[in-house]
C-alpha positions in Angstrom: 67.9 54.9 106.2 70.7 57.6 106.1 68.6 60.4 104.9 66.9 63.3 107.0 63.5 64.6 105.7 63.4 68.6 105.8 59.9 68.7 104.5 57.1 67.9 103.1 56.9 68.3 99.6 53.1 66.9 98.7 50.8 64.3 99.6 49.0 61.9 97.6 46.1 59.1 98.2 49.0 56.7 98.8 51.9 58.3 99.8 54.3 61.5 100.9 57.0 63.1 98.8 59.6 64.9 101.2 62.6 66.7 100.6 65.1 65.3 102.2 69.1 65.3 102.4 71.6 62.5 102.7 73.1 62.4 106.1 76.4 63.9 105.5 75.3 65.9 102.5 73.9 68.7 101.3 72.2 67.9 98.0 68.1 68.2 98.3 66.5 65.3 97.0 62.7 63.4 97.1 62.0 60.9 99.0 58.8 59.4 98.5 57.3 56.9 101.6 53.5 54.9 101.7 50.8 55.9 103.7 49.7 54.0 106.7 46.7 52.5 104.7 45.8 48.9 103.4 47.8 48.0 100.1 49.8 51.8 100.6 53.2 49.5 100.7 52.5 47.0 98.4 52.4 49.6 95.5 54.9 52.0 96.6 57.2 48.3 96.3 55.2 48.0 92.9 56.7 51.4 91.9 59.7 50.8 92.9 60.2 47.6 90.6 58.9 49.9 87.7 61.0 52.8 88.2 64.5 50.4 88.3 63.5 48.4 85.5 63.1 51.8 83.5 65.7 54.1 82.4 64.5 56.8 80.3 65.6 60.3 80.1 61.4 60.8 80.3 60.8 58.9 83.2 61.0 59.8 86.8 64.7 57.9 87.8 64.8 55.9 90.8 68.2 56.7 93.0 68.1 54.7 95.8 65.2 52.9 97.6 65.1 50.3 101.0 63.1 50.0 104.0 63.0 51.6 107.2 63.6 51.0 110.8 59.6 49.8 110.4 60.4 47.4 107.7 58.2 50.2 105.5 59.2 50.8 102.1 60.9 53.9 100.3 62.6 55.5 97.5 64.9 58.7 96.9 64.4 60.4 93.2 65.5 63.6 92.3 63.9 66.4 93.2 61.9 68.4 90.2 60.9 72.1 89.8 57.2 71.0 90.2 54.2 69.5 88.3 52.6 70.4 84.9 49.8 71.8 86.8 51.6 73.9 89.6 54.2 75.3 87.0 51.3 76.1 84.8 48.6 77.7 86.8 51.6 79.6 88.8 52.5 81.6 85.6 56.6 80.1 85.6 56.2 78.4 82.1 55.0 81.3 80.1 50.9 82.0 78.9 52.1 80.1 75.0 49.9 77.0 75.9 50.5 75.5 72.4 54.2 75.5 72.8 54.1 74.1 76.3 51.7 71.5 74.8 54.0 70.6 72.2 56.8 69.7 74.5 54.4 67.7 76.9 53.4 65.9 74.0 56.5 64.7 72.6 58.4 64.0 75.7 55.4 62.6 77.5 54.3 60.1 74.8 58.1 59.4 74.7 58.3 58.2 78.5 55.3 56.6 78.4 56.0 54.8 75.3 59.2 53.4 76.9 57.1 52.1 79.5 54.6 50.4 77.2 57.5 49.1 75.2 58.4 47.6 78.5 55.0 46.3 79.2 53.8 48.3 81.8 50.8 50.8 81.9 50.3 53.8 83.9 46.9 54.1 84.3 47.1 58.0 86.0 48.4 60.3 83.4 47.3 63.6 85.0 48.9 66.9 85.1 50.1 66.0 88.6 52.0 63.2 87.4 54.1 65.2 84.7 57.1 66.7 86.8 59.3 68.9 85.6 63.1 67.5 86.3 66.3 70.3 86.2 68.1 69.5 82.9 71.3 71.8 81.8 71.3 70.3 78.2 67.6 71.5 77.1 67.9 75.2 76.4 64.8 75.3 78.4 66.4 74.2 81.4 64.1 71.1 82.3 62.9 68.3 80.5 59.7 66.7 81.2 59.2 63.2 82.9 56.1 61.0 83.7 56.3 60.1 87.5 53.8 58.5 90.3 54.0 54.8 88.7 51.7 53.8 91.7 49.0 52.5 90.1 51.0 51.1 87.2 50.1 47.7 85.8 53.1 44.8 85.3 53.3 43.4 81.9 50.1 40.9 81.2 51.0 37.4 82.6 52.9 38.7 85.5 50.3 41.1 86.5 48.5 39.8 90.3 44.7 41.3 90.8 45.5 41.5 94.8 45.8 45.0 94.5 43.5 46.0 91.8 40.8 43.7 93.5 37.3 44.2 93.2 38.1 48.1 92.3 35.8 49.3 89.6 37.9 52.4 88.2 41.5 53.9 89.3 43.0 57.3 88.4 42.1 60.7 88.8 38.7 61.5 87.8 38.2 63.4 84.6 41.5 62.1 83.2 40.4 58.3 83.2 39.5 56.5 79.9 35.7 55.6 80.0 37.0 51.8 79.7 38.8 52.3 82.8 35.4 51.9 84.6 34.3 48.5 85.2 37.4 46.5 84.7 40.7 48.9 85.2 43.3 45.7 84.9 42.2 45.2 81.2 42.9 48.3 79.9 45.5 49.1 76.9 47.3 51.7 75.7 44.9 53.9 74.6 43.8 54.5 77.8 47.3 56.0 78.6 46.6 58.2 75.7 43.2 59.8 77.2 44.7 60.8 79.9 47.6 62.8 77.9 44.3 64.1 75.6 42.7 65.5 78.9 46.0 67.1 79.9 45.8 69.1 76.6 42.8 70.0 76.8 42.9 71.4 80.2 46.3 73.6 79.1 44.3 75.1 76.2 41.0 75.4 78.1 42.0 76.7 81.5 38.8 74.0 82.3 39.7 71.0 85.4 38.2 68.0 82.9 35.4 67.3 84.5 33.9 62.9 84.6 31.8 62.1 81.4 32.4 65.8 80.3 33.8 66.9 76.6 36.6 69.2 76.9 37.7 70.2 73.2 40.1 73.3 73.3 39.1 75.9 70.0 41.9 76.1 66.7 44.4 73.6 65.7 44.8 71.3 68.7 41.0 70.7 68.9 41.7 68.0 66.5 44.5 66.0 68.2 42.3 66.4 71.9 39.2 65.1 70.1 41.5 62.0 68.2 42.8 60.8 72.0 39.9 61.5 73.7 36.7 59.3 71.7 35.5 57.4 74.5 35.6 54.2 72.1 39.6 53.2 72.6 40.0 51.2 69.4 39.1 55.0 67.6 42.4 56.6 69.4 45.7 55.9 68.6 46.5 52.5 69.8 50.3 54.1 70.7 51.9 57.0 72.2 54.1 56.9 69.2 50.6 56.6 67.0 49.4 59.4 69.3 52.7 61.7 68.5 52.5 60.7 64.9 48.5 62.0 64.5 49.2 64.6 66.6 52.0 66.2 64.1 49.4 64.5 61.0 46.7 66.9 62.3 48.4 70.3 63.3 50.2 70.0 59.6 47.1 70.3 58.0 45.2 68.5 55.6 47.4 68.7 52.3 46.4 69.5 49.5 46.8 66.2 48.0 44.7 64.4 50.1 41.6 67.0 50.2 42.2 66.3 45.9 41.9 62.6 46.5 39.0 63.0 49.1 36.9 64.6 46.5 38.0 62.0 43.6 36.9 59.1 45.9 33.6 60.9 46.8 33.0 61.3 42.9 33.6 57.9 42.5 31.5 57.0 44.5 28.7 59.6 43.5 29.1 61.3 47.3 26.7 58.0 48.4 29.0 56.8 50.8 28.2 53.6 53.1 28.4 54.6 56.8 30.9 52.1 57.2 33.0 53.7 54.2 36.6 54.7 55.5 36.1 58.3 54.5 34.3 59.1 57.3 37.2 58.8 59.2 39.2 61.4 57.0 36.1 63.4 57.7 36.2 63.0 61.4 39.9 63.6 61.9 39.5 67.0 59.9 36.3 68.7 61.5 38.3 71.9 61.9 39.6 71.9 59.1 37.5 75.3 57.7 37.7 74.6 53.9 37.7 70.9 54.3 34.5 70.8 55.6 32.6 73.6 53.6 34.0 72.3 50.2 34.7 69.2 50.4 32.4 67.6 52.9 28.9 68.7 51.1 30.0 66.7 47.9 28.9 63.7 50.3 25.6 63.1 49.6 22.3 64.3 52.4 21.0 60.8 52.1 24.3 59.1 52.6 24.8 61.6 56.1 21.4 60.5 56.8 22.2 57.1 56.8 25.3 57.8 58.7 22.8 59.3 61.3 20.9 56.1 61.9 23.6 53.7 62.3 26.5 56.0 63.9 24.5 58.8 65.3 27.4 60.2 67.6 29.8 60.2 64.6 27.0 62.0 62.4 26.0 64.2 65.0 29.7 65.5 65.5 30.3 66.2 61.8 26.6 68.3 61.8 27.6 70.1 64.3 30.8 71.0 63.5 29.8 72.0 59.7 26.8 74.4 61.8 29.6 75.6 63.7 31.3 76.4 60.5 28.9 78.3 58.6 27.9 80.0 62.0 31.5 82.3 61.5 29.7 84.5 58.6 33.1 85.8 57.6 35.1 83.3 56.8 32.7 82.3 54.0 34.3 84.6 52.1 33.5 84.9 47.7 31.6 81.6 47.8 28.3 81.3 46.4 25.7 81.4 48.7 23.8 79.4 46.5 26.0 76.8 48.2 24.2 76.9 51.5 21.4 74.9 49.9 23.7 71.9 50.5 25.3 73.3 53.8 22.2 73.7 55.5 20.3 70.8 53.8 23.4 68.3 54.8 22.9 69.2 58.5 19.5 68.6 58.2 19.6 65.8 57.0 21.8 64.6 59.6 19.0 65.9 62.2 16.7 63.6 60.5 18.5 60.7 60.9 18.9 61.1 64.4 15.5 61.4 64.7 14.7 57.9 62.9 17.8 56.8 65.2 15.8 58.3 68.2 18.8 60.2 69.3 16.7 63.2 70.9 20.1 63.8 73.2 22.3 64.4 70.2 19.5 65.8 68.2 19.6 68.8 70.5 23.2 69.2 70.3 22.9 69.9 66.9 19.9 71.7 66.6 21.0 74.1 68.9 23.9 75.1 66.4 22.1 74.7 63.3 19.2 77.0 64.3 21.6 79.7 64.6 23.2 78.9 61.1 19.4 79.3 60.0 19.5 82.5 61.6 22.5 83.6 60.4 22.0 83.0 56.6 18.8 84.5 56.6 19.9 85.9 52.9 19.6 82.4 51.7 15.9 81.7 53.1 16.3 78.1 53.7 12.5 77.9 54.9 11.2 76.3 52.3 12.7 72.9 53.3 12.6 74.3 56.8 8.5 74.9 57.5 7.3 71.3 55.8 10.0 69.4 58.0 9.3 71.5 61.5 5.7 71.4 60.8 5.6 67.4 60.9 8.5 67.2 63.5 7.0 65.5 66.3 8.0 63.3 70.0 10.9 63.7 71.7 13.0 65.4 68.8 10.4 67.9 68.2 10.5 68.7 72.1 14.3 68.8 71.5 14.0 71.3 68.8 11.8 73.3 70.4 14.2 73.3 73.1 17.6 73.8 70.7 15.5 77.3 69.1 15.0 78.5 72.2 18.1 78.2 73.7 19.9 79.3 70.7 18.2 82.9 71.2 16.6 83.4 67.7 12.7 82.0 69.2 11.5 85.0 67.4 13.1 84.4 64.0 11.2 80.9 63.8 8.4 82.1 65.2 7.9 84.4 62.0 9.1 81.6 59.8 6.3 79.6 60.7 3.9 82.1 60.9 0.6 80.3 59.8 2.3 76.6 59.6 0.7 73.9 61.7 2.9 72.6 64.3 2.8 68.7 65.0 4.8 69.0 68.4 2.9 70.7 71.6 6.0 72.4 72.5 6.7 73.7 69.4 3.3 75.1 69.6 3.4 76.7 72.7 7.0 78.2 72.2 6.0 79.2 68.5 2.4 80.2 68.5 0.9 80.3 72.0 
């Protein structure tokens, strides 16, 4: 090998990144070699098939590769500025996370969709694995790449399951797909795109995505995280250029045309929409949308969100609480009529009901924990005379999770006055209410 390592650069599960210099030379390059553990060598060969095959401005390039003295393989790349998540968290690309997501999320879904084109999957997009590569023809003076293709998978029919084996998840945790647990050779594209979703969410958080944990950042890119991040895969973009393409869709806005044909369709069919109707997906996609949902979404019928509620509770219980989250930010309601929270409030409850039927008491308190402080809030449109009848007769494990949402929510002392003198079917109810 006529290269001498003058470093370590980092170390990974499977192998060690050093700089090094070619004997004779004076250019600092990477080298990346396997660690001494089962399977180490078969994949850093794996990536090394991957990388050579590829050649996109996006992608980490391959410069040279071989084996050692030891019959060991490696490979020689260039040598990048550092990860996403080292440049970010040191302070060198800036604090404008939305700009620095907007270049991760065209370039990235630009290398990665070269490799998909090319049938291959990466399988560990992480904010490790996006490198930062010294570019003098972007103003910015480095473009970004997708590296680490070690636990890529070949195209299907030339794909072996001797080093997947038995495993039943690989990746980083908190950026793998939920479909990536049980059987990680079958997974698609979309899996690819959840892990670019977690990477946005952690640069607008500041929050490490945690395993089975949410992460939805607050304004315009809470829409895009929560489109590549539904834990169902056939419900994100099926692409990285489908993912790039609803990104863009979503931070543009709903336009105004659409929101006009959104409420023709609803009149057409008298806001009693099937839960299988395709406008729930316009709904879903547009949850932050402030006008969208206080306009537009109420002239969807209660019943018809009730219904929704029994058959796709987690889709139902993401619009209620959204819409609670809404009308929970008093002054952006701005000259409308308050006599329009009859149907704000009313719709979330009705949600909350059909939950109940669906025996969703987990996603029940989710909602009720937002709605109760929408209650609170519009106080000046007493809502409690739908409220006392339907608390009063509120019983098993959704009344515990109610009683449980109105005391976390802080306002235990609002509904206690509300129900003042009402009989309480649930025991917890009663003992946070009137014992």
């Amino acid at each position: 090998m006529d290269y001498l390592e003058v470093g370590e650069l980092g170390k990974g599960g499977m192998a060690v990144v050093y700089a090094a210099k070619k004997v004779g030379g004076d250019a600092v390059i990477a080298l990346k070699r396997p660690m001494p553990w089962p399977n180490c060598d078969e994949r850093l060969m794996r990536e090394i098939d991957v990388l050579r095959q590829l050649d996109h401005p996006h992608v980490m390039p391959i410069l040279d590769h071989g084996l050692d003295e030891d019959g060991r393989p490696w490979y020689a790349m260039p040598r990048a500025r550092g990860s996403l998540q080292d440049l970010w968290e040191s302070g060198a690309l800036g604090n404008d996370a939305q700009a620095v997501c907007t270049d991760v999320l065209d370039e990235v879904c630009s290398g990665l969709g070269a490799m998909h084109e090319a049938g291959f999957l990466h399988r560990d997009v992480t904010y490790r694995n996006v490198l930062a590569l010294h570019d003098a023809d972007v103003p910015r003076g480095y473009r970004w790449v997708i590296a680490d293709c070690g636990l890529v998978r070949r195209p299907l029919g030339e794909t072996t399951h001797g080093l997947t084996g038995s495993a039943t998840s690989l990746g980083t945790l908190g950026f793998i797909a939920p479909e990536g647990f049980g059987n990680p050779h079958d997974l698609t594209a979309a899996a690819d795109v959840y892990g670019l979703g977690r990477i946005l969410a952690w640069l607008l958080t500041g929050e490490k995505p945690e395993l089975t944990k949410q992460l939805l950042p607050t304004g315009a890119w809470r829409a895009v995280v929560r489109a590549f991040t539904r834990d169902d895969p056939l419900d994100r973009p099926q692409s990285t250029s489908a993912a790039r393409s609803k990104a863009h869709e979503l931070l543009a806005g709903v336009p105004i045309s659409e929101k006009a044909d959104f409420r023709n369709q609803i009149r057409e069919h008298g806001g009693n929409l099937r839960p299988d109707n395709r406008l729930w997906t316009v709904v879903r996609d547009h949850l932050d949308d402030y006008n969208f949902m206080v306009d537009d979404l109420v002239t969807i019928e209660p019943g018809a969100a009730r219904r929704l509620a029994t058959t796709h509770p987690e889709t139902a219980a993401l619009i209620g609480e959204r819409l609670a989250a809404h009308l929970c930010n008093e002054s952006e309601y701005g000259s409308r009529q308050w006599d329009a929270l009859v149907a704000h409030l009313g719709w979330i409850k009705a949600v909350l009901e059909g939950l109940d039927e669906a025996d969703r008491s987990d996603l029940f308190e989710d909602v009720a924990l937002v709605y109760c402080r929408a209650v609170r809030t519009w106080d000046r449109y007493r809502h409690s005379d739908v409220l006392r009848p339907w608390l009063s007769r509120l019983t098993g494990q959704c009344g515990d999770a109610m009683a449980t949402a109105i005391h976390q929510s802080g306002e235990t002392a609002y509904f206690r006055a509300v129900m003042e003198g009402r009989p309480l079917a649930n025991p917890a109810m009663r003992a946070l209410l009137q014992d």
